[in-house]
C-alpha positions in Angstrom: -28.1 46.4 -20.9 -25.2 47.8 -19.1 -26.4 45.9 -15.7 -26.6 42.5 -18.0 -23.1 42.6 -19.2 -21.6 43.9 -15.9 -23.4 40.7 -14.5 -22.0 38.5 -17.5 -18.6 39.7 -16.4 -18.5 39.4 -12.9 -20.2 35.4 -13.7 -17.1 34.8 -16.4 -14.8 36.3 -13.5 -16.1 33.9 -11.0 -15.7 31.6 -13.2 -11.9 32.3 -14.7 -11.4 32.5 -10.8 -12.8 28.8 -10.1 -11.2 27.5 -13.1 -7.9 28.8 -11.3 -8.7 27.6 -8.2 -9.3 23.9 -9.5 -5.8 23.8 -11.9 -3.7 24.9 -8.8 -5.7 22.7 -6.1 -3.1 19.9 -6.5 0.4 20.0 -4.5 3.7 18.4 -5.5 3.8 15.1 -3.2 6.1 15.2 -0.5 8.8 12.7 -0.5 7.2 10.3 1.7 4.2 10.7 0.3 5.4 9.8 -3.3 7.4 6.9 -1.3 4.0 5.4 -0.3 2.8 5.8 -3.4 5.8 3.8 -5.1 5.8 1.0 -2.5 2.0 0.6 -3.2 2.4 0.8 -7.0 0.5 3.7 -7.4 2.5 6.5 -8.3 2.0 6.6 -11.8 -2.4 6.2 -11.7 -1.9 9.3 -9.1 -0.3 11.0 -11.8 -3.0 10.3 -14.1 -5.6 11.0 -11.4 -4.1 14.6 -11.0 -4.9 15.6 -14.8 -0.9 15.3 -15.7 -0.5 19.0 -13.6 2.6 18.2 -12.5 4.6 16.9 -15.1 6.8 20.3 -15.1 7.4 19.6 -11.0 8.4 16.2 -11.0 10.6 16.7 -14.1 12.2 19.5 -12.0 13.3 17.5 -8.9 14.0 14.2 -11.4 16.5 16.4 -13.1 17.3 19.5 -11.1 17.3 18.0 -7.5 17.6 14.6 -8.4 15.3 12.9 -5.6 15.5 9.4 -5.9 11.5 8.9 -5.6 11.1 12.1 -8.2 14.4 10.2 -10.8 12.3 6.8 -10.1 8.7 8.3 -10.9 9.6 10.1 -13.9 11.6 7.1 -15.4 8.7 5.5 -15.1 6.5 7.7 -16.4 8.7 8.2 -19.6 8.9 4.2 -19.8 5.6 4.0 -20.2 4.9 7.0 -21.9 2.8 8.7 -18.8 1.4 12.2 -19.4 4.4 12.6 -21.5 6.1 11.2 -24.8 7.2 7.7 -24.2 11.1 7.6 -24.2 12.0 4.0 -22.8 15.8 4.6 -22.6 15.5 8.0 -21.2 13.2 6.2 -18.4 15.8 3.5 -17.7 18.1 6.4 -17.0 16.4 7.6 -14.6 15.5 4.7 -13.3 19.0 3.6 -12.9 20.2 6.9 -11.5 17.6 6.2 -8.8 19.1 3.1 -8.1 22.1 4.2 -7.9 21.3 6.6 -5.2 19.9 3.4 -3.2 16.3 3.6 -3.3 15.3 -0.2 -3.1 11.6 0.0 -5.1 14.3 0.7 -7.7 16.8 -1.5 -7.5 14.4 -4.1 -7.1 12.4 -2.8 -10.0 15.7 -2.8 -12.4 16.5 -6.3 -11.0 13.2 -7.5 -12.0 13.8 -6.3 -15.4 16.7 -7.7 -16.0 15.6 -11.3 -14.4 12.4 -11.0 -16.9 13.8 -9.1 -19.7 11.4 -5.9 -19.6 12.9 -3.0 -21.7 16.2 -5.1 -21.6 17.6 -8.0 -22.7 17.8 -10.6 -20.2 21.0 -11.0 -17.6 20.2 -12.8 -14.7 23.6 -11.8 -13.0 23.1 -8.1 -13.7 19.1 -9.3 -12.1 20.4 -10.8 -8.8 23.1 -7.9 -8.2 20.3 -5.4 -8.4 18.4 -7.5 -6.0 20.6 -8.4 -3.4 21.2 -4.5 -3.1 17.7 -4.1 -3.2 16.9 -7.4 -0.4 19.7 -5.8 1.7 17.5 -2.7 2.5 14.6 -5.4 3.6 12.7 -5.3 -0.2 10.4 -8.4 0.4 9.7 -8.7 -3.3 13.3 -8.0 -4.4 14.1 -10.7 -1.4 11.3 -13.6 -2.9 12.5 -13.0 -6.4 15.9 -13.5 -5.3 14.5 -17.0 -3.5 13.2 -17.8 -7.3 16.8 -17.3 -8.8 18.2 -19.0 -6.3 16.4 -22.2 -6.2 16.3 -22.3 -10.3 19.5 -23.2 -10.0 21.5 -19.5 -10.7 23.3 -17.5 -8.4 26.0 -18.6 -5.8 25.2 -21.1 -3.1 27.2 -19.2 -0.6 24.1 -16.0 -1.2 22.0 -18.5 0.5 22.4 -18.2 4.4 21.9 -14.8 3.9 19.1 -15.0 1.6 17.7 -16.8 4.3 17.9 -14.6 7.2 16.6 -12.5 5.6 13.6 -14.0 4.9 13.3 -15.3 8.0 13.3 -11.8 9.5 10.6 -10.8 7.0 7.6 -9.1 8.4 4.2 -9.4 6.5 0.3 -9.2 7.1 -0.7 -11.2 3.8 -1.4 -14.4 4.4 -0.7 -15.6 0.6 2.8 -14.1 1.2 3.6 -15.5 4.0 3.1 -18.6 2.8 5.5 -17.9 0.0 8.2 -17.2 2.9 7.5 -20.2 4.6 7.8 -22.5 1.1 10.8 -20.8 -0.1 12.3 -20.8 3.5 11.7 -24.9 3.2 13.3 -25.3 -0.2 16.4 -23.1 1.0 17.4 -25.1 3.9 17.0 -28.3 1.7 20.2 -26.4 -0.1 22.0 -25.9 3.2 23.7 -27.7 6.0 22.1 -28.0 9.0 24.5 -26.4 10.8 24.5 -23.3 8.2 20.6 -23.5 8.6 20.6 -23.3 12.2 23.2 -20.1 12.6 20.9 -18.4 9.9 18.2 -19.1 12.0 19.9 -17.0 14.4 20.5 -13.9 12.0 24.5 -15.5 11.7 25.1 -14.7 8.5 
């Protein structure tokens, strides 16, 4: 009897141990890393995919160390309500402190909101100052959205030349994309001198 229950101990101990093992397997995501993540669109799933474990982490450097990739992932997650209680204007805080420190997924991402009206009401100037801050730092979504406000008829005519170097410097593998570029690229020199066309062409502007 003894030998039994010294045998049930050591299996519940081995088993405590791998219990242990598996809840501290997962590591905090370095910053480029988490980067990837967010440019991909997969930050939050990854959360998810990691059983919530490090809610208490990314809080920390969202609110201690205030990373710009840790203040974006965490407004996102309490957006959306993410492994933790949804809290949509404590999200767009975040969110907007990340902005503010420059990170273009989220300046691009608040500039989307705005443009769509997404957790806010609709302001397409607030939208197209996000953006251009956000197309600036060579956001190709931040930069075709911007093409859509443009040729809708909003925005100032004067943005265009650089709007379209901008797009003409764009680099991207996805055929569908590209084709967007090239379409937009069209449309905007319809809006523009030929002269102002040709020195954009050139990265003039």
């Amino acid at each position: 009897m003894q030998r039994l229950l010294i045998i049930i101990l050591l299996a519940s101990a081995n088993f405590f141990s791998a219990s242990a093992a598996e809840l501290t397997a997962v590591q905090i995501y370095s910053d480029n890393v988490l980067l990837d993540l967010i440019k991909e669109n997969k930050h939050l799933s990854q959360v998810v995919i990691d059983d919530c474990q490090l809610v208490q982490d990314i809080e920390a450097r969202a609110v201690k160390s205030k990373m710009p990739s840790y203040q974006f992932l965490w407004g996102d997650m309490l957006a959306y309500g993410v492994c933790v209680k949804k809290d949509v204007p404590l999200g767009l805080y975040f969110m907007q402190a990340s902005a503010d420190q420059g990170l273009s997924e989220a300046l691009e991402q608040m500039g989307r909101y705005y443009h769509v009206g997404k957790f806010v009401q609709v302001d397409v100037r607030q939208a197209i100052t996000f953006l251009k801050e956000s197309a600036a730092l060579k956001n190709l979504k931040a930069q075709l959205r911007l093409a859509d406000i443009y040729l809708a008829g909003e925005g100032s005519p004067l943005d265009y030349p650089q709007l379209y170097v901008q797009l003409h410097q764009s680099v991207t593998d996805d055929k569908k994309v590209h084709r967007n570029i090239a379409a937009n690229l069209v449309k905007l020199a319809e809006k523009m001198p030929e002269r102002v066309v040709n020195a954009a062409k050139k990265g003039k502007y």
